[in-house]
C-alpha positions, 0 to 999 in steps of 0.5 A: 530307792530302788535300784537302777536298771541296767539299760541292756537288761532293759533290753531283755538281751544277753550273750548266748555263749558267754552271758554278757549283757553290757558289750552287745552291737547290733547292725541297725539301718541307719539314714545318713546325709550323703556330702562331699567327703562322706556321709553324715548321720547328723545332717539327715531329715530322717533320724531314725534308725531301725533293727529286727530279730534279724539283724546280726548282733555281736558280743564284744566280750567274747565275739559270738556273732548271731542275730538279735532273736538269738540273743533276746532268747538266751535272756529269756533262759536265764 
């Protein structure tokens, strides 16, 4: 059976400073529901949420902050 692939290695992503690839955010456009005490992610039409090579990623391991294309690139030196 082979083995099962690491869903952030999926992603071709790792920390460019420390190498991690399992504690990566990425800041992503979002559609929320606008309600009285708030926003709701759940209650919006549209679902989808969307991020580039530019969007700003953060390494939760170690800190580093940088962007997406940053951190897609030090995956492809490894």
């Amino acid at each position: 059976m082979p083995t099962p692939q690491n869903v952030i290695t999926a992603w071709n992503m790792t920390c460019p400073e420390c190498g991690d690839d399992d504690q990566i955010d990425i800041a992503a456009i979002v559609h929320v529901r606008l309600c009285i005490n708030g926003t709701d992610v759940t209650e919006a039409e549209n679902g989808d949420h969307h991020w580039d090579d530019n969007s700003e990623a953060k390494c939760c391991a170690c800190g580093h902050v940088g962007t997406v294309a940053e951190f897609t690139a030090a995956a492809g030196a490894r």
